[in-house]
VMD Tcl script that builds the backbone (N, CA, C; Angstrom):
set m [mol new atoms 333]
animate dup $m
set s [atomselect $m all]
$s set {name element resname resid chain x y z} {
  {N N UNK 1 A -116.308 -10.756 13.645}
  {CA C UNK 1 A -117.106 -11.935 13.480}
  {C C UNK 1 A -118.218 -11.717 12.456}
  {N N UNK 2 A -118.657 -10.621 12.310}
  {CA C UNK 2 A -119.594 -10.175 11.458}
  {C C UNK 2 A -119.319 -10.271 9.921}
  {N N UNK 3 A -117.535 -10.300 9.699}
  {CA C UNK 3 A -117.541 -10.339 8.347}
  {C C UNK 3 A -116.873 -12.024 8.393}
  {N N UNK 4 A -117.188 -12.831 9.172}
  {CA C UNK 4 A -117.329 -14.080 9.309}
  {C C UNK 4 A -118.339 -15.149 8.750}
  {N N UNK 5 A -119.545 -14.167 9.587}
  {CA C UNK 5 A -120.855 -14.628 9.309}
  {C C UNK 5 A -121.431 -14.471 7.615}
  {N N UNK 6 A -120.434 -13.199 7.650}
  {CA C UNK 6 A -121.301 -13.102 5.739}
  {C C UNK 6 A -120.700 -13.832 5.005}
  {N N UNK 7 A -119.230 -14.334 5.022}
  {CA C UNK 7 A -118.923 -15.470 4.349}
  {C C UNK 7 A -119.759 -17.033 4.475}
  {N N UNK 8 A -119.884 -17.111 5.331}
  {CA C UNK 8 A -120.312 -18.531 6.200}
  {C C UNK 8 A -121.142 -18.462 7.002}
  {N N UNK 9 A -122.497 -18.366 6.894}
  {CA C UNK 9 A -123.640 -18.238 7.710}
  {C C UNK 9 A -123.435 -19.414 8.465}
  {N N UNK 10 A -122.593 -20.257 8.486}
  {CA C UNK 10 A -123.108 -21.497 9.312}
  {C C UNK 10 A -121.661 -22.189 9.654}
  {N N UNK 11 A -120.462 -20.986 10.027}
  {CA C UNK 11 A -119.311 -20.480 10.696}
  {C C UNK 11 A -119.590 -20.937 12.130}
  {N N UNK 12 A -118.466 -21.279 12.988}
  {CA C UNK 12 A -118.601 -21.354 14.301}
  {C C UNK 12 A -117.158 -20.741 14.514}
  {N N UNK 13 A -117.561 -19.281 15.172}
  {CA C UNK 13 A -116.384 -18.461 15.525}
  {C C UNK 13 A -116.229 -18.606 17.356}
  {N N UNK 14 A -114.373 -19.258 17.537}
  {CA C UNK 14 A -114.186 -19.577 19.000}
  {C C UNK 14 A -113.212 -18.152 19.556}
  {N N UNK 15 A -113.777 -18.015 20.199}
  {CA C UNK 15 A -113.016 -16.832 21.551}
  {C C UNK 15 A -112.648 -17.051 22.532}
  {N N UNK 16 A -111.210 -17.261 22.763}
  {CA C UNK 16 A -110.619 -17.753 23.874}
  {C C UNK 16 A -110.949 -16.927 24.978}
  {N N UNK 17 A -111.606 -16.484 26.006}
  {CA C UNK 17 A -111.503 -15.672 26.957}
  {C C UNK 17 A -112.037 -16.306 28.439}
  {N N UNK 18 A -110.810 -16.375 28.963}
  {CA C UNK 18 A -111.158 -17.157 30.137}
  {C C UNK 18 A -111.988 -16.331 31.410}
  {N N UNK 19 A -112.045 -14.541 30.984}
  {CA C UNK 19 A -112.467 -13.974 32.213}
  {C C UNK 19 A -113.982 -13.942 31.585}
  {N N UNK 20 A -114.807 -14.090 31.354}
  {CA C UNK 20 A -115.927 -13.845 29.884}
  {C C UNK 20 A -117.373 -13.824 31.370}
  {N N UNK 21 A -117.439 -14.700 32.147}
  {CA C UNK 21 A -118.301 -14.921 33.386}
  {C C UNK 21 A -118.033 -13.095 34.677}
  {N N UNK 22 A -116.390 -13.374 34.787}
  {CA C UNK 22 A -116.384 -12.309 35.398}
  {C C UNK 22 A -116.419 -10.823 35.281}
  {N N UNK 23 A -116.279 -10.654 33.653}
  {CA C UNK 23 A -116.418 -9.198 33.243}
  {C C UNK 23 A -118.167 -9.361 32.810}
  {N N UNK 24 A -118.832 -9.945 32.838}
  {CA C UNK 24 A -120.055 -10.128 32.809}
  {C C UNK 24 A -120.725 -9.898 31.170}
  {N N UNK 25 A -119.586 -10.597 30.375}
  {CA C UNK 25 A -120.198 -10.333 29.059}
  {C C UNK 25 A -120.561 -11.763 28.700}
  {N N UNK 26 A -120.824 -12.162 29.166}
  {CA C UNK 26 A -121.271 -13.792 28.610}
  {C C UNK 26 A -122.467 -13.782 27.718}
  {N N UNK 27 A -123.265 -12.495 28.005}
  {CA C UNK 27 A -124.494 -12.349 27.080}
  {C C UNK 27 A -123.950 -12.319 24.985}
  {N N UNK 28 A -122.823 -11.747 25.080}
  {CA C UNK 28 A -122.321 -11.481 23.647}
  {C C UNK 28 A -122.061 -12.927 23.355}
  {N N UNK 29 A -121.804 -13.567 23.477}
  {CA C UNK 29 A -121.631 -15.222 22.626}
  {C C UNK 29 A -123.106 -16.132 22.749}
  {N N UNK 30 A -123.104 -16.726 21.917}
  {CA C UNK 30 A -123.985 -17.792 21.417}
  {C C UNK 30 A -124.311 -18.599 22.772}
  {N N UNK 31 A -122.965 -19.518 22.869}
  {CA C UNK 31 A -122.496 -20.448 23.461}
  {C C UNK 31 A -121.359 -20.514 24.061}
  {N N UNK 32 A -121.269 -20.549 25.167}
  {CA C UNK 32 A -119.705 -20.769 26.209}
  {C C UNK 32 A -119.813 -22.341 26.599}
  {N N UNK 33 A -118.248 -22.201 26.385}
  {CA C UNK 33 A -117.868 -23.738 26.660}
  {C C UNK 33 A -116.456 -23.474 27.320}
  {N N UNK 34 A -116.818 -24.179 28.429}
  {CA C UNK 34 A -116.064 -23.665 29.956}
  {C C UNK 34 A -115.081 -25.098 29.657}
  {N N UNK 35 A -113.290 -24.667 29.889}
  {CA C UNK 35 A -112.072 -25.829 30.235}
  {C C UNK 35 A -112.160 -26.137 31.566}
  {N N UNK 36 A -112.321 -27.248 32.173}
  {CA C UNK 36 A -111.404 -27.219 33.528}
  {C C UNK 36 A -110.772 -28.340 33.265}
  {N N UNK 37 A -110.208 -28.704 34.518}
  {CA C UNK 37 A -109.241 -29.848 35.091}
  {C C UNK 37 A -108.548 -29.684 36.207}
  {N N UNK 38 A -108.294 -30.182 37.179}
  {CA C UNK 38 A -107.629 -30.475 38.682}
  {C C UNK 38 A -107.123 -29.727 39.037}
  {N N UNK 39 A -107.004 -29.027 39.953}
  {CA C UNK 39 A -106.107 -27.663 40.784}
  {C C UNK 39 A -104.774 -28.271 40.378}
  {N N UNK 40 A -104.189 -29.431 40.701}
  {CA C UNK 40 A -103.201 -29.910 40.685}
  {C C UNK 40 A -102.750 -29.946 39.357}
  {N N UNK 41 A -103.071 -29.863 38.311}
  {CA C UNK 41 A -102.782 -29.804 37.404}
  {C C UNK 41 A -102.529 -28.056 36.423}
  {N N UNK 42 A -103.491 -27.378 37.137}
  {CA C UNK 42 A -103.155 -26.221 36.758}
  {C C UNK 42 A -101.886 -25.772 37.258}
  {N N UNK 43 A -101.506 -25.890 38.269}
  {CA C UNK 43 A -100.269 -25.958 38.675}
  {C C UNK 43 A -98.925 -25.922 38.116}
  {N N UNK 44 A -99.200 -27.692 37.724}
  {CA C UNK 44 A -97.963 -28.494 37.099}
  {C C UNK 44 A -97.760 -27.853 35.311}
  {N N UNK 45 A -98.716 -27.424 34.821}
  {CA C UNK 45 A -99.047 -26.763 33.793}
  {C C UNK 45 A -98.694 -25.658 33.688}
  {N N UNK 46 A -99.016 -24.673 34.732}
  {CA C UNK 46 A -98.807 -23.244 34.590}
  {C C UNK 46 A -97.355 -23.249 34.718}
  {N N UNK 47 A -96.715 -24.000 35.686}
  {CA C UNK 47 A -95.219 -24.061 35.670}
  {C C UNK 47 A -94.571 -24.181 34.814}
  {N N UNK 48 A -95.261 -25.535 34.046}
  {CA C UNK 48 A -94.778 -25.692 32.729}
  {C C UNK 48 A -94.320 -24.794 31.687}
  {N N UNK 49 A -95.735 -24.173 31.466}
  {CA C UNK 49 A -95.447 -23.183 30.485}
  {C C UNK 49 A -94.517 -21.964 30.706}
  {N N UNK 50 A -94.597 -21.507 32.334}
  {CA C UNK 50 A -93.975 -20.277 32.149}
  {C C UNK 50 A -92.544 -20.791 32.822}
  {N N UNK 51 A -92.077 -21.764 33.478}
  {CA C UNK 51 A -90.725 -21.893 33.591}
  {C C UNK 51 A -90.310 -21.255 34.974}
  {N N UNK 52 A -91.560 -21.617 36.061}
  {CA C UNK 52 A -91.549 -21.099 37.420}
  {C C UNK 52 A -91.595 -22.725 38.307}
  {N N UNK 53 A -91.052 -22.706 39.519}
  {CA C UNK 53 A -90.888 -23.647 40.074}
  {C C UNK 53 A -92.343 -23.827 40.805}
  {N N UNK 54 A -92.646 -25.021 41.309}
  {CA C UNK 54 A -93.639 -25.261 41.730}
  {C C UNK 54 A -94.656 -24.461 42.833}
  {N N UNK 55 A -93.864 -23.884 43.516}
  {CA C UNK 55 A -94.142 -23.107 44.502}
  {C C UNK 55 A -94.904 -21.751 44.052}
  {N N UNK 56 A -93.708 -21.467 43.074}
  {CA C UNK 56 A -94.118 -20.384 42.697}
  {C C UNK 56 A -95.444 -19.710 41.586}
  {N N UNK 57 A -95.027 -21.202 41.040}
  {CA C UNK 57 A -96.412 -21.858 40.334}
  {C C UNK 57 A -98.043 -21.862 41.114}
  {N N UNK 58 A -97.634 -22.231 42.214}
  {CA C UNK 58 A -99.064 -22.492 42.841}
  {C C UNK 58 A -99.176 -21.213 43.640}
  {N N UNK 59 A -98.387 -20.323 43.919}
  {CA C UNK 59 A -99.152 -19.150 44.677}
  {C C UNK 59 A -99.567 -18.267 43.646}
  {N N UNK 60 A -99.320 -18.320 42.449}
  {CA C UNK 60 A -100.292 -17.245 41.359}
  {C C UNK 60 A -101.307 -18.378 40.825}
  {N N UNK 61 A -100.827 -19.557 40.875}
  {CA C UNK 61 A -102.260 -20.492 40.390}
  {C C UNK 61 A -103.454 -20.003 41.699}
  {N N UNK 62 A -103.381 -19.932 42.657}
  {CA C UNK 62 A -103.860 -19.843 43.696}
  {C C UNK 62 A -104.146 -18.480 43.557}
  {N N UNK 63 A -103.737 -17.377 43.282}
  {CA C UNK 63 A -103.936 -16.097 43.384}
  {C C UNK 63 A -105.260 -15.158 41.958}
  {N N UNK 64 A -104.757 -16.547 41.184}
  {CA C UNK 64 A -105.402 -16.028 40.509}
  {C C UNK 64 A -106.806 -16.704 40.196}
  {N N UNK 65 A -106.896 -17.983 41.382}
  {CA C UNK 65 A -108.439 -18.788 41.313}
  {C C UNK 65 A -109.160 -18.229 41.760}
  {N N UNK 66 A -108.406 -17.205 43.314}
  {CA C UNK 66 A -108.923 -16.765 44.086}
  {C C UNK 66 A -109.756 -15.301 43.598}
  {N N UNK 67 A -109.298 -15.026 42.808}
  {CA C UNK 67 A -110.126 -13.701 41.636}
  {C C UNK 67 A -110.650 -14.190 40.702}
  {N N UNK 68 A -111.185 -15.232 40.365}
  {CA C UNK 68 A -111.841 -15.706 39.638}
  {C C UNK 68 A -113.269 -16.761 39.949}
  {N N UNK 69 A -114.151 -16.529 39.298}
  {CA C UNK 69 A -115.613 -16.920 39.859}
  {C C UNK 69 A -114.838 -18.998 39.888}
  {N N UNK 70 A -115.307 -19.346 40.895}
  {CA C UNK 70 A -114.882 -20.873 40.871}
  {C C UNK 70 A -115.314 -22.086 39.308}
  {N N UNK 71 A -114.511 -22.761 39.350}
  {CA C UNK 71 A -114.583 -23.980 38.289}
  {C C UNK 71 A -116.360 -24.360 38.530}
  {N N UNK 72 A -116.407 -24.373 39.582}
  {CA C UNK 72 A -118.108 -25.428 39.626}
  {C C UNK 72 A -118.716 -24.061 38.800}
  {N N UNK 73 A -118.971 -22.753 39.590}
  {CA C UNK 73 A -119.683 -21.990 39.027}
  {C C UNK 73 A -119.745 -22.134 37.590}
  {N N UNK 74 A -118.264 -21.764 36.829}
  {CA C UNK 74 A -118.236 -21.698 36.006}
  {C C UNK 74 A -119.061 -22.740 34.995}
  {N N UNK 75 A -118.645 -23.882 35.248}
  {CA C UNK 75 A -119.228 -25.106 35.301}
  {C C UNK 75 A -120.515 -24.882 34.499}
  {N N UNK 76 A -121.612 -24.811 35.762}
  {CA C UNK 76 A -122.775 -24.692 36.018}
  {C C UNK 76 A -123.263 -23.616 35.133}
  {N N UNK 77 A -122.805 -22.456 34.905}
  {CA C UNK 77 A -123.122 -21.191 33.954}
  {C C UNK 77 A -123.261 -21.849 32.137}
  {N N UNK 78 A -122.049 -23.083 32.374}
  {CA C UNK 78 A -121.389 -22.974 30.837}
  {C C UNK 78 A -122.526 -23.871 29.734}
  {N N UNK 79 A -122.729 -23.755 28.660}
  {CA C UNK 79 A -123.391 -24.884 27.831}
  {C C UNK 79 A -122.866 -25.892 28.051}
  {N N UNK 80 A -121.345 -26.102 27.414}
  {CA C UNK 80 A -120.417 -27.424 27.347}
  {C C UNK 80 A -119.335 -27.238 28.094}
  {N N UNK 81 A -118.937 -28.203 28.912}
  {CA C UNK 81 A -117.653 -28.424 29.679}
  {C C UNK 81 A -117.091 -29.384 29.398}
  {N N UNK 82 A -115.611 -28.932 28.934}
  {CA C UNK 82 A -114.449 -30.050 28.641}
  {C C UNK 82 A -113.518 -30.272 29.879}
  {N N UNK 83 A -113.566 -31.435 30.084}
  {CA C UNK 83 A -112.759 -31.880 31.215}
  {C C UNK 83 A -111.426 -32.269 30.924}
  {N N UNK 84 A -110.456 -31.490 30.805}
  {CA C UNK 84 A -108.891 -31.447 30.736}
  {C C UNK 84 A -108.332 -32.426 31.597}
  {N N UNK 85 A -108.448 -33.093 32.445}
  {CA C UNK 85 A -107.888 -33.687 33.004}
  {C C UNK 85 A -107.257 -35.177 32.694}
  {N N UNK 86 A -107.730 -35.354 31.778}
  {CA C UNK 86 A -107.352 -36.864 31.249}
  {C C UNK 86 A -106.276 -36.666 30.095}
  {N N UNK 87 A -105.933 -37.754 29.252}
  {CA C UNK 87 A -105.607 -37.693 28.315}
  {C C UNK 87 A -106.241 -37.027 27.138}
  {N N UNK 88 A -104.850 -36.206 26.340}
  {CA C UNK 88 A -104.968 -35.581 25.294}
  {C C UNK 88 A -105.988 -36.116 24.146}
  {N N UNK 89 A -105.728 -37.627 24.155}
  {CA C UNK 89 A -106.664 -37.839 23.637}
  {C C UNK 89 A -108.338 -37.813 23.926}
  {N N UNK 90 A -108.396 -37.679 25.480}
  {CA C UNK 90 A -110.228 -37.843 25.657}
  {C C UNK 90 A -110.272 -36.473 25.262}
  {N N UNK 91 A -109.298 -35.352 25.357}
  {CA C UNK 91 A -110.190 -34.095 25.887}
  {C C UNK 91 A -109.925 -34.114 24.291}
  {N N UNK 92 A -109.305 -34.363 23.346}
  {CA C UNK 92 A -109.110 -34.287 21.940}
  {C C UNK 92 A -110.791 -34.742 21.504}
  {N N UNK 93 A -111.573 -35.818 21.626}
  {CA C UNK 93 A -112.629 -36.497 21.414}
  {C C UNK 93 A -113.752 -35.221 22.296}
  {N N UNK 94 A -113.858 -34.818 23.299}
  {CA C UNK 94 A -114.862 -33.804 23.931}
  {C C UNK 94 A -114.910 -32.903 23.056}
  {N N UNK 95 A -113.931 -31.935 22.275}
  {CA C UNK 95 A -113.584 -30.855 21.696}
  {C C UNK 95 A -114.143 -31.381 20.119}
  {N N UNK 96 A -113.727 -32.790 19.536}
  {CA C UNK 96 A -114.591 -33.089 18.519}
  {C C UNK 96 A -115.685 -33.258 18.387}
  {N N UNK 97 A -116.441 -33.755 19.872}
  {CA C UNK 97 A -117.873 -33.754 19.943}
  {C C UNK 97 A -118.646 -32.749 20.295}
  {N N UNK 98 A -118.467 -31.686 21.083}
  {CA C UNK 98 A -118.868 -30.461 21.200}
  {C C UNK 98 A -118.862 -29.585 19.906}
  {N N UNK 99 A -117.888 -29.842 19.141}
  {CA C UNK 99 A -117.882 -28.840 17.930}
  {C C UNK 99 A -118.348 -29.345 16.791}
  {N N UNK 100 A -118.687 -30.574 16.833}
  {CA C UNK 100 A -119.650 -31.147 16.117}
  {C C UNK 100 A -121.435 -30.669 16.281}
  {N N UNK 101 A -121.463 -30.454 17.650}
  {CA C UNK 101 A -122.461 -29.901 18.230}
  {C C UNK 101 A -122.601 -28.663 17.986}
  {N N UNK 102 A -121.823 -27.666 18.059}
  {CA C UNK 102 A -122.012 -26.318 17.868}
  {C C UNK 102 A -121.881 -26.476 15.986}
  {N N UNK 103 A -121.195 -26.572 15.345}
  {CA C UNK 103 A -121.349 -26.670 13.524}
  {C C UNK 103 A -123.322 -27.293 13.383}
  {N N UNK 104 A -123.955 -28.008 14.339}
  {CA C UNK 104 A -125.136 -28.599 13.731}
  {C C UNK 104 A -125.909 -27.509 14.500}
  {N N UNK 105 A -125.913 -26.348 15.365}
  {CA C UNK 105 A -126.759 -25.450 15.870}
  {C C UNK 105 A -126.487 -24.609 14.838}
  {N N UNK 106 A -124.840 -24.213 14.352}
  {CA C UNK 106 A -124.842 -23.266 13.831}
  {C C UNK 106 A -125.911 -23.272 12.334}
  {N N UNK 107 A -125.935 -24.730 11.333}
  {CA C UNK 107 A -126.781 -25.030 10.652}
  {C C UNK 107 A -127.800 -24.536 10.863}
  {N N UNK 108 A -128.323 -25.163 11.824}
  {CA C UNK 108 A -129.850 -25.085 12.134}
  {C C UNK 108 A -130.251 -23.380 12.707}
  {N N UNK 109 A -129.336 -23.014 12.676}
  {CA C UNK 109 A -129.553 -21.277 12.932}
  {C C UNK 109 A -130.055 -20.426 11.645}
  {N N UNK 110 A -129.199 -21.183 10.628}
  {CA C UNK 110 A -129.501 -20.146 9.144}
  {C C UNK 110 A -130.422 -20.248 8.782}
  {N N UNK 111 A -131.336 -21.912 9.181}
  {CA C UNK 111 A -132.476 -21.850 8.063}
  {C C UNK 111 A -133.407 -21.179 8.524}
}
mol reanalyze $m
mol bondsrecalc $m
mol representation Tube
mol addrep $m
């Protein structure tokens, strides 16, 4: 990220890391901006992607909430929260307005 910043002082570099609260490095980023959306949907999703039946879907969706600090927490810790649960298009519009938000901090950082 460092040879990010020297190109583009006013760069907004994203890091996908969903464990970032529980390994307790949240101090290394700027800004965290926490996904959620509906148990029920992580579900139907996780199935999705990996091609496991529902069941089987929800006992590692479940297994793995259960090792993980909860959605509210997370929530509550995060700067910005995008709410996945709707249409592609709202959470498409949250993700444009938040990063509209982070590009005008990152500005206002250089000067």
């Amino acid at each position: 990220m460092r040879e990010l910043a020297a190109k583009d002082p006013n760069a907004v570099a994203v890091v996908e890391a969903a464990l970032v609260f529980e390994a307790g490095v949240e101090d290394r980023f700027d800004k965290i901006v926490v996904v959620t959306c509906m148990p029920a949907q992580k579900v139907t999703r996780f199935a999705g992607r990996t091609g496991r039946n529902e069941a089987d879907a929800h006992a590692e969706v479940d297994r793995r909430t259960r090792a993980q600090i909860p959605d509210e927490e997370k929530a509550r810790r995060a700067d910005f929260v995008i709410d996945n649960s709707g249409s592609v298009e709202e959470t498409r519009h949250q993700v444009q307005r938040i990063y509209a938000e982070l590009k005008a901090l990152a500005q206002a950082a250089s000067f």
